[in-house]
C-alpha positions as CSV (number, residue, x, y, z in Angstrom):
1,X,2.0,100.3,-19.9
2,X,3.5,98.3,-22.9
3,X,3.1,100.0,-26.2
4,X,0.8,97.5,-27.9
5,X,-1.6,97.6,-25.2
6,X,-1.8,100.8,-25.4
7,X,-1.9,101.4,-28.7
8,X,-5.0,98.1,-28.3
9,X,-6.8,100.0,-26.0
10,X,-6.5,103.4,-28.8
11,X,-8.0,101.4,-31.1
12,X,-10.9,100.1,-29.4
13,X,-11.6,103.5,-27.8
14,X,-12.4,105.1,-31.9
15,X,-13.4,102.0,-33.6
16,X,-16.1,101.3,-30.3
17,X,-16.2,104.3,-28.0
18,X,-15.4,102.7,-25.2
19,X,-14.4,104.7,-22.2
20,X,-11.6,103.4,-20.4
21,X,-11.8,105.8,-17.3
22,X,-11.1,104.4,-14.2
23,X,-8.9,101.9,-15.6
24,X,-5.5,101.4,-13.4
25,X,-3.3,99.8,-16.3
26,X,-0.7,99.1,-14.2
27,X,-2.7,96.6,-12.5
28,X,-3.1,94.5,-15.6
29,X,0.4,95.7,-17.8
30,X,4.1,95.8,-16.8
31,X,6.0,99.1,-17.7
32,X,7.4,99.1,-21.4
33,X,10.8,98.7,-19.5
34,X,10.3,95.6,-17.5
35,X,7.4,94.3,-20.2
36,X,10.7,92.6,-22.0
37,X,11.7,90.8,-18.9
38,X,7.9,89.5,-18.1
39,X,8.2,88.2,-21.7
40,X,11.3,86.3,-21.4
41,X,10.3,85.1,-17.6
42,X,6.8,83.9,-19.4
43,X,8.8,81.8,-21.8
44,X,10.7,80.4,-19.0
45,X,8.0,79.0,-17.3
46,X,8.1,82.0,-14.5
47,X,4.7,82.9,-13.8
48,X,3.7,87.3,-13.5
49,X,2.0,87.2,-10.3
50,X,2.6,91.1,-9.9
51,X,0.0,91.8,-12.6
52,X,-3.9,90.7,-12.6
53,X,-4.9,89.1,-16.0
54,X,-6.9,90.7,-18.6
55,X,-9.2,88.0,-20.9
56,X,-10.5,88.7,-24.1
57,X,-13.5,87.6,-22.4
58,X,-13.8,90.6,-20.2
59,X,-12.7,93.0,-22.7
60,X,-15.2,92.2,-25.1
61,X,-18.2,92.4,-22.0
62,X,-16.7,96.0,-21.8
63,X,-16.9,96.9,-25.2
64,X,-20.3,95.7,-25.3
65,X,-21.0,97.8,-21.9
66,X,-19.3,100.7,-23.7
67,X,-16.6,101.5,-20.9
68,X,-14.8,99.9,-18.5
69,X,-15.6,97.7,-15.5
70,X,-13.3,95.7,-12.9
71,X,-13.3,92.5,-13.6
72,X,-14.7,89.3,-11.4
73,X,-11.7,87.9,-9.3
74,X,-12.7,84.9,-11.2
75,X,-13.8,84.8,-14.7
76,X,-17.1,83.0,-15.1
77,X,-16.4,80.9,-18.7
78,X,-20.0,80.1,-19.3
79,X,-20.7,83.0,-19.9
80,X,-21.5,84.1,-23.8
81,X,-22.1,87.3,-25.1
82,X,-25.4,88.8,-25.5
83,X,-26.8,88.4,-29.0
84,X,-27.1,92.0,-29.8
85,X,-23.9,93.3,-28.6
86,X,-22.0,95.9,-30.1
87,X,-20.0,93.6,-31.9
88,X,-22.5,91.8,-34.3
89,X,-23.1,88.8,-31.9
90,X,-25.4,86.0,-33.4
């Protein structure tokens, strides 16, 4: 897993508590060895099709849930976060 995911993922774990068991990161994040190449290939127009994505959308439903959860093979965008989430939602 790349370094700044990982050291992401740190972060929320103290500053939230969120459990990230379960979680097969390299579903979602290239090896720090090959993350450089996905990089360049990304700026080239070459898609990652080896790795699922990860939205901010999901990540913040599982900080509000307080630990991980696979996500939906499809994102549902209308979704909004719940008013009294962990994150100070309106």
């Amino acid at each position: 897993m790349g370094d700044d995911a990982e050291e992401l993922f740190v972060s929320i774990m103290k500053r939230f508590g969120t459990s990230f068991e379960g979680i097969n990161f390299g579903v979602y994040f290239p090896g720090e060895p090959t993350a450089g190449f996905w990089y360049l290939a990304s700026l080239m127009g070459i898609p990652d099709r080896k790795h699922r994505s990860l939205t901010v959308r999901h990540l913040l439903a599982v900080i509000n849930r307080g630990q991980w959860f696979d996500p939906p093979n499809s994102e549902n965008t209308s979704a909004k976060p719940n008013s009294d989430s962990r994150l100070g939602g309106d």
